[in-house]
N, C-alpha and C positions, 0 to 999 in steps of 0.2 A: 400367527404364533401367539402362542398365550400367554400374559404375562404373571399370572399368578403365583406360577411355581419359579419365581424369582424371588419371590418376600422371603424373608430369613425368616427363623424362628422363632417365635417371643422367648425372650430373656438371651438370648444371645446377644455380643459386643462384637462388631468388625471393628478392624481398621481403616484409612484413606482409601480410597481408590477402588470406588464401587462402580469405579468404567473406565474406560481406559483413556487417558488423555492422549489422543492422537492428531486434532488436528485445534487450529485458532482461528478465530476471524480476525484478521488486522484489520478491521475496521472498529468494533467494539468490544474487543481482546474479549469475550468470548469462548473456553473451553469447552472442545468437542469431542464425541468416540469416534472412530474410523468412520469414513463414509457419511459422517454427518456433516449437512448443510446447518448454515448461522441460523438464528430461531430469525433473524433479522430478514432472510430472502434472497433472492441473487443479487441485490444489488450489494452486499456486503460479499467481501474477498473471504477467501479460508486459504490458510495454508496449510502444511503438515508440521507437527514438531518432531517428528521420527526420521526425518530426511536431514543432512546439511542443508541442501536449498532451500530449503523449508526452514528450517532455523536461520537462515541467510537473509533470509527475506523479511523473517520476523524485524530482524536486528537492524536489520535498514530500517524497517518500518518505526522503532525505536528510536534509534539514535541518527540518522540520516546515513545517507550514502560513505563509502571507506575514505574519498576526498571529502567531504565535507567532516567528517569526522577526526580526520589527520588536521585540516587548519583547525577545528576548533580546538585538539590537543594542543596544537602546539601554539595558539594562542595564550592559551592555557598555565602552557610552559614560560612561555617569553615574557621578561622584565623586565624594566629600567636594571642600568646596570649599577651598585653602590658604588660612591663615591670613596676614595681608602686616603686613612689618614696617614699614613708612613709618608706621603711623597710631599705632603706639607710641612713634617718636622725633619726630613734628612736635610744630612749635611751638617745639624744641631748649628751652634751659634758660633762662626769661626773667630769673629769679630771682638769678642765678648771680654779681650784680653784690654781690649784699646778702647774702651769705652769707662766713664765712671758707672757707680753703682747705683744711678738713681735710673740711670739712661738703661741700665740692665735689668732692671725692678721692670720700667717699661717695656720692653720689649718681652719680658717675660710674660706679661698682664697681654700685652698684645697678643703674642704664642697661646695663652690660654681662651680669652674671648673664639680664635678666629677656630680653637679644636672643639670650644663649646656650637660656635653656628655652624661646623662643617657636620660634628655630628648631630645636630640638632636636623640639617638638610638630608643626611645619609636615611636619619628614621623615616622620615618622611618620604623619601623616594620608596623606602623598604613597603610603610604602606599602601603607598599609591600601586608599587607591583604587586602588593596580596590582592587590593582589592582588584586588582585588574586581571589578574587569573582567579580568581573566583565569580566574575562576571563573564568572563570567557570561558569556563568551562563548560564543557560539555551537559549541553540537557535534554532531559528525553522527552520524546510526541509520545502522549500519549493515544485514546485511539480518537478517531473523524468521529465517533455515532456512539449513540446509549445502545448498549443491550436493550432487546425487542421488551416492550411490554407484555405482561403476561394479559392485559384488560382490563377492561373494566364491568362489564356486564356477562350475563349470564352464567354467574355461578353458583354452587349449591356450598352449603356451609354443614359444617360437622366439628365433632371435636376428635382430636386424635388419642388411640388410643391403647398401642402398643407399649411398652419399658422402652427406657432411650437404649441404642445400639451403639451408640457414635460417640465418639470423643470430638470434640469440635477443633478445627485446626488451631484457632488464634487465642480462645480461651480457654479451652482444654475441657467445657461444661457439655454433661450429657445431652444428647438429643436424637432423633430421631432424622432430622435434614440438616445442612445448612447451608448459606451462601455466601461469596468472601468478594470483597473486590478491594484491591491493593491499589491504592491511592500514592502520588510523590508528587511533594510538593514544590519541589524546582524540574517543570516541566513546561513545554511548548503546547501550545492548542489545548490538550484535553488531559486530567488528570489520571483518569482512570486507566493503569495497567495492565489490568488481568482481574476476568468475573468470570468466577467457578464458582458450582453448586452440585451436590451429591444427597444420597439418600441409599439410608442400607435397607428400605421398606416400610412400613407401616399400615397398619388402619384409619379408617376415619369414620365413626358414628355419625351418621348424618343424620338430618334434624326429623327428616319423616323414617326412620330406621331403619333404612338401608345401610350397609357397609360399604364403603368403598375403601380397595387396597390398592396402594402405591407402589409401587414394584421397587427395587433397589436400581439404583443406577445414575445418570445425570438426571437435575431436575432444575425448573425454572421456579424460581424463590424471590418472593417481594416479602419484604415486612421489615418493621422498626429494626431496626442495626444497632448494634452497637460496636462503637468507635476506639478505635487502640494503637498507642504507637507500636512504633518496630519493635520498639527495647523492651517494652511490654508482653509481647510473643514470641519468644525466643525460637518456640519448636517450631514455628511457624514455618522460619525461612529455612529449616532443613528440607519441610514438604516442599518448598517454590522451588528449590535445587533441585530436587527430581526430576521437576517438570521439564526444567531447560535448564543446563548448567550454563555458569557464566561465558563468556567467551572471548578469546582473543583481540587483546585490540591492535588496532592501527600502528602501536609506536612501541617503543621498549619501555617508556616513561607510564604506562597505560596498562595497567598487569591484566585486567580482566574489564569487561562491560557485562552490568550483570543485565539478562534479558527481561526481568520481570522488576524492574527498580522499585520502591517504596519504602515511605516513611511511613504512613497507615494504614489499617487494614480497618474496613467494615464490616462486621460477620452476623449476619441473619440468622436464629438459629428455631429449628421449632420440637418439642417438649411437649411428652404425655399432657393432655389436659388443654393443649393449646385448641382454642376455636381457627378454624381455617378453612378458605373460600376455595372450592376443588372450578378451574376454568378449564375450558375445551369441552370438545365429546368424549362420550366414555360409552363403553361397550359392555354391556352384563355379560359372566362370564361365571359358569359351573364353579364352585369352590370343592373339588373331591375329598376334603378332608371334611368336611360341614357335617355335623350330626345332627341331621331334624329329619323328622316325619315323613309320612307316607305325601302329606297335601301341603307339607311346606318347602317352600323354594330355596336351595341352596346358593342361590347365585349371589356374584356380587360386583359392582362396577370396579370397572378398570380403565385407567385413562388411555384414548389412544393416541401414540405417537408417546412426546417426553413429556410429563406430570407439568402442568403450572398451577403453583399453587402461593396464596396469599395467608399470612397470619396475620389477623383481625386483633391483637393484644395489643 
């Protein structure tokens, strides 16, 4: 099948979702289109996000099984219980008629010392139950493995050279690909939640003047990141909500568990001008729109399989 007459148009802008996110690897979270295996292999897991079971599995895979989940809520939940001052000043002071007034001064002094230590003792319990539902709360795995390498050897270098298409998910800056992976930083094993990467097509001027076109679709993306909290990307977490909405949890205290958790986001992005390493095979491939000559070749490389591609900046 040919991938050429997938490139969009020069000077055209798409939106998200130049494939269709259908299935994950919960081994190295991973976004995939239907019927795609991990770049990782079979030894890494895929489920589906299109299914319950598949979103079920994720979410285990996430936050641990619905028992393990239920104690860590309701560890979560459970307190020291405050100590209450009422039960130490009822009754008031019945005595207080049959005593002088120095003896009254005293016990007053006493009354107040013992509601200063009770509640000096009350705050303190109060923090020892915050910190103790904040250490028990609920944290998520993130995935067992890196997303597969793109390589290191055998690539051709070129510069890219299409208008940006793309609005970037986390900083909203034009580009032509990018790649995201959503980092949290109160998690078990591994921090990484979710690595997607798209591209609405491009060129690439290669160093001996060949073209090579990248078709639009998922792509495999290494290069310098830049790094951004949550608060920082607002639109961001609208796109993650598409993906997978939050879901149900275990207890009524628990309103949602969201499936793709993160405090930051890494986004790769790559821009007309950028030098970039094209890895894998690629197959020359008729360009029918190409206007040259009677003895010159219209052809132009195409990656086969999903693009991996490295920016050298």
């Amino acid at each position: 099948m040919s991938s050429t007459s997938l490139a969009p148009a020069p000077g055209t802008k798409r939106s998200l979702a130049a494939f269709r996110r259908a299935r994950i690897c919960i081994d190295c979270r991973t976004l995939l289109g239907p019927d795609e295996r991990c770049d990782g292999g079979l030894a890494h897991r895929v489920t589906s996000l299109e299914t319950p079971e598949g979103r079920a599995k994720l979410v285990d895979e996430v936050w641990g099984p619905p028992d393990a989940r239920r104690r860590a809520q309701q560890l979560a939940k459970a307190g020291g219980g405050g100590l209450g001052l009422g039960s130490v000043l009822e009754g008031g002071c019945g005595g207080c008629d049959a005593i002088g007034s120095e003896a009254f001064f005293a016990v007053i002094a006493i009354v107040i010392v013992a509601a200063v230590v009770i509640g000096v003792v009350w705050l303190v319990m109060k923090i020892v139950e915050w910190i103790r539902a904040y250490m028990n709360r609920p944290k998520p795995h993130g995935g067992l493995k890196r997303p597969a390498s793109i390589g290191r050897r055998g690539a051709i270098s070129g510069v890219v050279q299409w208008p940006a298409k793309l609005d970037a998910p986390a900083t909203n800056a034009d580009c032509v690909a990018w790649a995201l992976d959503l980092r949290c930083k109160r998690f078990l094993r591994a921090d990484l939640m979710m690595h997607d990467a798209e591209t609405a097509g491009f060129e690439v001027k290669l160093d001996d003047g060949t073209t090579a076109r990248i078709p639009a679709g998922r792509i495999r993306l290494e290069g310098p990141a830049e790094r951004l909290d949550r608060s920082d990307a607002p639109e961001l977490e609208k796109f993650v909500k598409t993906l997978a909405p939050d879901v149900q949890g275990p207890e009524e205290f628990t309103p949602h568990l969201e499936v793709f958790p993160y405090d930051t986001v890494d986004e790769v992005l790559v821009r007309p001008g950028d030098r970039v390493q094209i890895f894998g095979e690629l197959e020359r491939e008729m360009d029918p729109g190409a206007n040259v000559g009677y003895r010159e070749s219209g052809a132009v490389l195409v990656p086969k399989g999903v693009p991996a591609i490295r920016v050298e900046r």
